[in-house]
N, C-alpha and C positions, 0 to 999 in steps of 0.2 A: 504494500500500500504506500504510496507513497504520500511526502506531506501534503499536498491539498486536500487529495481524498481523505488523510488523516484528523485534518481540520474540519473538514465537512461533517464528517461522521460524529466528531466529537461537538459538533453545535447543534446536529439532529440530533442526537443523545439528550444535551441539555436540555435542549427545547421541550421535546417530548417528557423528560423527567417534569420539568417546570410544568406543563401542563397535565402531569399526571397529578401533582400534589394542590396543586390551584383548588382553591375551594368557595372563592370571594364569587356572585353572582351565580352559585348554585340554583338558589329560588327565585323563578319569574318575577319580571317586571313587568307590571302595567299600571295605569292608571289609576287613580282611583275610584271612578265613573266604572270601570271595567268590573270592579267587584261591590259595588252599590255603596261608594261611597260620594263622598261629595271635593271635589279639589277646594275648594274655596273653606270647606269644614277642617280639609285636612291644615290648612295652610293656617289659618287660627289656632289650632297645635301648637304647629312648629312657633309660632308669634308667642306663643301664650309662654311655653318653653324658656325662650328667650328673654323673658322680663322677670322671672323670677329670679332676686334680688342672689348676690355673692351665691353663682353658678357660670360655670363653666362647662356647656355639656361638648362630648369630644365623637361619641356616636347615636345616632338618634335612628330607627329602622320604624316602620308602621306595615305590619302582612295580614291582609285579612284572607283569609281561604288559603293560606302557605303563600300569597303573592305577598310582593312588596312594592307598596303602593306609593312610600314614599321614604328615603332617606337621606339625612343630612351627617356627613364626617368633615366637620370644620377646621380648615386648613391651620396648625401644617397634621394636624388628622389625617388617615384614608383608609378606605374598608379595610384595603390588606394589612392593616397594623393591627399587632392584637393588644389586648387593655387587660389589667389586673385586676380580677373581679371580685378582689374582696368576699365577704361573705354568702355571697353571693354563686362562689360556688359549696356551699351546702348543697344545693338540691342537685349537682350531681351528683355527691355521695349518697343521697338518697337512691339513685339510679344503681349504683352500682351493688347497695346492700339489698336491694330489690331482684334485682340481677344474680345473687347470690343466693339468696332463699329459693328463687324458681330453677337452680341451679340444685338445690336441696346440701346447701354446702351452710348454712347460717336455718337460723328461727328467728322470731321476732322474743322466744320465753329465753333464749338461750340467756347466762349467765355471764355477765362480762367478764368477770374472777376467772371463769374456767378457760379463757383466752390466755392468760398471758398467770401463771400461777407460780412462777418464777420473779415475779416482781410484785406479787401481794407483801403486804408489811407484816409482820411476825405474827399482830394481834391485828384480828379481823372483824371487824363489826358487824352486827348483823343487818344494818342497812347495806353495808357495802357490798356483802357475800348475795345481798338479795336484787342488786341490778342489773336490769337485761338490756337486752341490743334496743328493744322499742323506748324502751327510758331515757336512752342515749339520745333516739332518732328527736320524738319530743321537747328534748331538752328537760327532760324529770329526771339525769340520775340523783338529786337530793343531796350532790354537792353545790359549795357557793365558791369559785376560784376565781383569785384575781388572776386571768390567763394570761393579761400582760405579764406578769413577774413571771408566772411558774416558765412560759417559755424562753424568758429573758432570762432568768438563771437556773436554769438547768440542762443539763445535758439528756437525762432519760425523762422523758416526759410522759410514759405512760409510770414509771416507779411515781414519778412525784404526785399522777394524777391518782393512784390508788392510793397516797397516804394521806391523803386528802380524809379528814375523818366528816362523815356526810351528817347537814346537819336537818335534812325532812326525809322522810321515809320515800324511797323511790316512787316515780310516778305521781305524786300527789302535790309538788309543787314545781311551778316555770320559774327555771331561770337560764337567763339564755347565756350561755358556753361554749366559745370556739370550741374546745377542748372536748364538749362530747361531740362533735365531730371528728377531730381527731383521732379520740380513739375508735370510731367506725372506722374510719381509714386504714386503722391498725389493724379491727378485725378482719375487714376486708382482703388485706394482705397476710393474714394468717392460717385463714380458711382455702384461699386459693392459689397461693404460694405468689402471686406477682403485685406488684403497687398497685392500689385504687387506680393510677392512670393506667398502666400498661391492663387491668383488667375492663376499664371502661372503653377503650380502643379498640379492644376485640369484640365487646358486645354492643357497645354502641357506636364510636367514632367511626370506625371503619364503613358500619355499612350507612353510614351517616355523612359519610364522605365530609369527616370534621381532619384534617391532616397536621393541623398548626396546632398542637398544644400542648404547654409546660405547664408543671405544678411543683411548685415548692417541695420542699422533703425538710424533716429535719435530722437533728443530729443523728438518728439512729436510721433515719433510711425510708420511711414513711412519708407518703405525701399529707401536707401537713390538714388535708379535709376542711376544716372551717375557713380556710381561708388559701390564697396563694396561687388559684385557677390562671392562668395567661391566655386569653382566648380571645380568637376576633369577634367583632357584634355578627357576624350571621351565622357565627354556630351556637351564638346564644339565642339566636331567633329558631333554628333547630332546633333545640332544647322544646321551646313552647309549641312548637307545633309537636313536637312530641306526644308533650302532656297534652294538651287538645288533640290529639288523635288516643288518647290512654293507650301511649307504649306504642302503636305503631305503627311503623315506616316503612310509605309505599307497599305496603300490604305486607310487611315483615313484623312479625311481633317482637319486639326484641326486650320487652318486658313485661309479665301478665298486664291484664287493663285493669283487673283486680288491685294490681299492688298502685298503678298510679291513681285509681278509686280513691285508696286510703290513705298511698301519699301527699293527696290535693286537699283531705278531709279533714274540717280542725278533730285535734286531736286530744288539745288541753287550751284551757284558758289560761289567754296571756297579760292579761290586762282586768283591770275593775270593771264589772259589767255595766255599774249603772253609771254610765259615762258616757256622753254623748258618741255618737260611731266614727271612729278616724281609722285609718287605716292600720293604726298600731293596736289596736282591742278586738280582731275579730276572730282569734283567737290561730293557734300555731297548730302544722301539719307533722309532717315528717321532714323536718328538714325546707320546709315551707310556710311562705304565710299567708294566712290567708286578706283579700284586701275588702274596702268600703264597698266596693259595686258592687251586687249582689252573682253569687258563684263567681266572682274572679278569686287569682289569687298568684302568686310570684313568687320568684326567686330574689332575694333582696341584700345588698352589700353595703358596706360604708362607701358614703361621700355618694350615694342612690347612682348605683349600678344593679338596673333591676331588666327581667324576666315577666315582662305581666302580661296577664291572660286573660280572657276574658272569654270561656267557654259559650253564651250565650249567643255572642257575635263570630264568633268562630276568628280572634281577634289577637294578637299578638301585639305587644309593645317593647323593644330592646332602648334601653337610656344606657350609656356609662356616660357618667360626668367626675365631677368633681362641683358637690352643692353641699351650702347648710342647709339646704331647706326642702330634702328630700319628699316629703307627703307635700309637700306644695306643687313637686313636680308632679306624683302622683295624681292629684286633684285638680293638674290640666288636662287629664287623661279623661276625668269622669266631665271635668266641665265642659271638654270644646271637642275630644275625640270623638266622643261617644255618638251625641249628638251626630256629626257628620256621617254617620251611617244610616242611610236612609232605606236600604231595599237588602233584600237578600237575592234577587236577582239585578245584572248590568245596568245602569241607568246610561241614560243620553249622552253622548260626548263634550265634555265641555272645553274646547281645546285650550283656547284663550286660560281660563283657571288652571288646567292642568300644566299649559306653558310656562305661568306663573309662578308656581308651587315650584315646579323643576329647576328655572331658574333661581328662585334664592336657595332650595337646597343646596345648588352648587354652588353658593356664591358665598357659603357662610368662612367666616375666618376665626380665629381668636383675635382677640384685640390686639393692633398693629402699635406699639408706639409713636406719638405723632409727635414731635418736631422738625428737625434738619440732618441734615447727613454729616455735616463737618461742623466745626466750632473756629473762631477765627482765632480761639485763644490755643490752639490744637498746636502751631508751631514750638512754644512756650514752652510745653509740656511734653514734647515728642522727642526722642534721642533716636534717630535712624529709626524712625520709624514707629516707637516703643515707647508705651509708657509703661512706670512700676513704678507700683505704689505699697505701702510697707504696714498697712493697717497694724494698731495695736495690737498686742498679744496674737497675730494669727502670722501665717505665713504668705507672701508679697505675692500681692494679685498684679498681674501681667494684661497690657493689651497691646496686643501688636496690629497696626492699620497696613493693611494689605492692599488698599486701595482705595477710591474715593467714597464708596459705598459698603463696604465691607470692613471688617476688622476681627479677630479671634480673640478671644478670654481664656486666660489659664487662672485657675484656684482653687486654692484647696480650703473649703470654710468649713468646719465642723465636719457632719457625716456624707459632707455632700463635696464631690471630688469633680470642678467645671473642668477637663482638662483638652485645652485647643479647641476650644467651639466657636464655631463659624458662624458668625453674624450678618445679617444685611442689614440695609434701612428699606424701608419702605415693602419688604417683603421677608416671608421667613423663608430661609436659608435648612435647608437636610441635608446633613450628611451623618457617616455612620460616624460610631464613637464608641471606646473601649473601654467605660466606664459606668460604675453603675448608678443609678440615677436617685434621687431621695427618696426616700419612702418614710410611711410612719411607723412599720411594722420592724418591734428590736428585736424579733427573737431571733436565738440561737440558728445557727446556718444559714440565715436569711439569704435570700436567694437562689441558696443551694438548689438545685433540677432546672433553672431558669438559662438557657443559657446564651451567650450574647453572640451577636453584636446588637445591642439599643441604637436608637438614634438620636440625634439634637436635631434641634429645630432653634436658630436664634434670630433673633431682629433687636432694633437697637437706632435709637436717636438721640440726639443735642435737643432735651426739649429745654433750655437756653444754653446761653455761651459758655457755661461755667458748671451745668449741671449734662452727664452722660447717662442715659438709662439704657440697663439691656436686659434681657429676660431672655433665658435659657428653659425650651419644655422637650420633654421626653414623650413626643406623642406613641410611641408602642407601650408606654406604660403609664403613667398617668400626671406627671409631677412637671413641675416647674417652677423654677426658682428665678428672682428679682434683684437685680443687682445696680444702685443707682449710686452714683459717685460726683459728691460735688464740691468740686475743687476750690473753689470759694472758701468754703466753711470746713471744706479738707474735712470730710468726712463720707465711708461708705453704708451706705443704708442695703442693710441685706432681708428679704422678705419671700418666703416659698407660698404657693397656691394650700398648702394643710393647712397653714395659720393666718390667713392673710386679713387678721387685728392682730397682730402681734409682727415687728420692724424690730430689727436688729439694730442700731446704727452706733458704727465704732471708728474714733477720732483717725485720722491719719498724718 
């Protein structure tokens, strides 16, 4: 073979691999006229979305019948990046402990103790010795754990979660626990000898044509279940057509309808009954919750990265954001979505609307920094090119200007490592990057099974002559951090999208 043919063959190779793994536009597109809804309803959504106060949404989908009617991933966002789904992925662990019982490998009476009876504590309680895998799913086992600490120091985190002395009798009170997801995760991987991921790949991803997905592990090798899912928004939109078809795909069942019956069904009360109805009181499933409009109900994460359903419309909604004010997104869903569904058979075309709708989908951005490209004090402060600047107590934050619209940042501030990221003005800049990005999650191995290359995404202006703003985001995952320096007052103001009331700013 000689080298062209050799060339050739190795870029059909790629190609073909590439599009064997591609997963992004799996489920039809059309309109929303096409599946009886209304473009002008859907598009007061997406507006309604938008206004609700310190949010940042990054993937927005709407599928009603498995179509998708309308979706917005706002730049530097795009389908094919995946996002960190926080708790959110519970309700696959629920898939997979579902997946295991119909497999006759787990019970729901089984006894958790009798899983792991090498890491029971000497003296065994009788609550302890009496919690089963359904206690776990619930969130009833009758422990109360600060999960931040236990996984923040420790290394075995099923020893630490059994020493745990339980303090209500299983089953009979909610308290919600990364950690009893967790330990499904662990059962899951002890009954059928492979990780929750590498088990839910075979029964579900695979024929679900889900190809992109990491999950955390911790110190001992376990994906960590309540949390740490990396997934793009259309195989979380999978997920829901899932469960609205109960368990299954394209005529595959690939989990009883029975088990997603009871996984959808509240299971326990989560909240005070006689309380007005919000989306956080309508009580908890298996690893689900259930919501305000009547028979919905979702998969739900911090910072509202939600799964919501709504069996009645035969109705799908995927959000990851970054919001404080997650049930206010939800309650765009009940106020302006819902509404827009007008038929359960096609309505009339309405192009103009539908034109509309598609146009700002695609037009949405994260906020641009607005001032200027250059500062005329820029010569002052430039050495060949380069400024450094030597902030109190941290280590000398670097900008090197590449050109008249560009410049790179290197730093290193607390847990958060900017190194050489590529800024524009007036647009965000992608390129890859070999670092890992903030996160709020301290626990032990963090990001252990994730594995890189992330991206930056930067932009950056003079919004005046003496003040520089840049913001660095990591749209495959979810963070970005704010870095504004002003040289006047010779000081850097440092600010991440988690805490964004709480500024750093330190003298220089």
């Amino acid at each position: 073979m000689n080298r062209l043919s050799r060339f050739l063959a190795i870029s059909l190779l790629a190609m073909f691999s590439s599009l064997a793994t591609a997963q992004v536009g799996d489920q039809p597109r059309t309109t929303p006229e096409q599946q009886g809804m209304s473009s002008a309803g859907v598009e007061r959504f997406i507006d309604s979305l938008c206004a609700v106060p310190e949010t940042h949404f990054h993937h927005v989908m709407v599928l009603r019948h498995g179509a998708v009617v309308a979706e917005a991933h706002p730049a530097p966002f795009n389908p094919e990046y995946a996002h960190t789904e926080y708790s959110a992925s519970k309700t696959f662990v629920a898939l997979g402990v579902g997946a295991a019982i119909d497999d006759n490998r787990l019970r729901l009476t089984d006894r958790v103790a009798s899983f792991f009876p090498e890491k029971m504590p000497d003296t065994i309680a009788p609550w302890l010795a009496q919690m089963t895998v359904r206690d776990l799913l619930i969130m009833g086992s009758g422990l109360e754990i600060n999960y931040s600490a236990l996984r923040g120091n420790n290394d075995d985190w099923i020893r630490a979660f059994l020493a745990t002395p339980p303090k209500h009798e299983p089953g009979t009170h909610f308290y919600y626990d990364s950690m009893c997801s967790y330990m499904l995760s662990a059962i899951v991987q002890r009954v059928t000898g492979k990780t929750l991921l590498q088990y839910l790949q075979e029964k579900f991803f695979t024929p679900m044509h889900i190809t992109q997905a990491q999950w955390e592990q911790c110190p001992q090798g376990y994906n960590t279940g309540g949390w740490g899912l990396h997934l793009q928004a259309e195989s979380l939109a999978k997920l829901g057509i899932l469960l609205l078809n109960r368990g299954n795909w394209n005529g595959q069942q690939l989990v009883s309808a029975q088990w997603i019956d009871e996984a959808t069904s509240k299971q326990i009360e989560c909240a005070a009954t006689n309380t007005p109805p919000t989306d956080g009181n309508q009580g908890y499933c298996y690893q689900i919750w259930r919501s305000k409009y009547p028979g919905s109900f979702r998969a739900d994460g911090a910072f509202a990265q939600y799964v919501v359903c709504v069996p009645q419309f035969d109705l799908v909604v995927v959000i990851n954001s970054l919001s404080y004010h997650g049930h206010d997104l939800l309650g765009t869903i009940w106020k302006h979505l819902i509404p827009a569904i007008v038929s359960e058979e096609p309505l009339p075309a309405q192009n103009k609307a539908a034109a509309r709708l598609s146009k700002k989908c695609l037009a949405f951005s994260q906020p641009l920094i607005k001032g200027k490209a250059t500062s005329k004090l820029l010569p002052q402060m430039a050495n060949n090119g380069i400024v450094t600047i030597a902030p109190e107590g941290c280590e000398p934050l670097t900008i090197t200007l590449t050109d008249d619209k560009h410049l790179t940042l290197d730093w290193h501030y607390g847990n958060h490592n900017i190194s050489h990221a590529r800024l524009a003005f007036g647009k965000w800049e992608v390129e890859p990057i070999h670092t890992l990005p903030l996160y709020t999650i301290t626990a032990r191995s963090r990001f252990s099974g994730i594995e890189p290359d992330f991206v930056c995404a930067g932009n950056y202006a003079w919004t005046s002559p003496s003040v520089l703003t840049m913001t660095v985001y990591y749209p495959n995952w979810i963070s970005a951090r704010t870095v504004t320096i002003d040289f006047q007052a010779r000081t850097v103001a440092v600010n991440d999208n988690f805490s964004p009331r709480k500024t750093d700013v330190i003298k220089f």
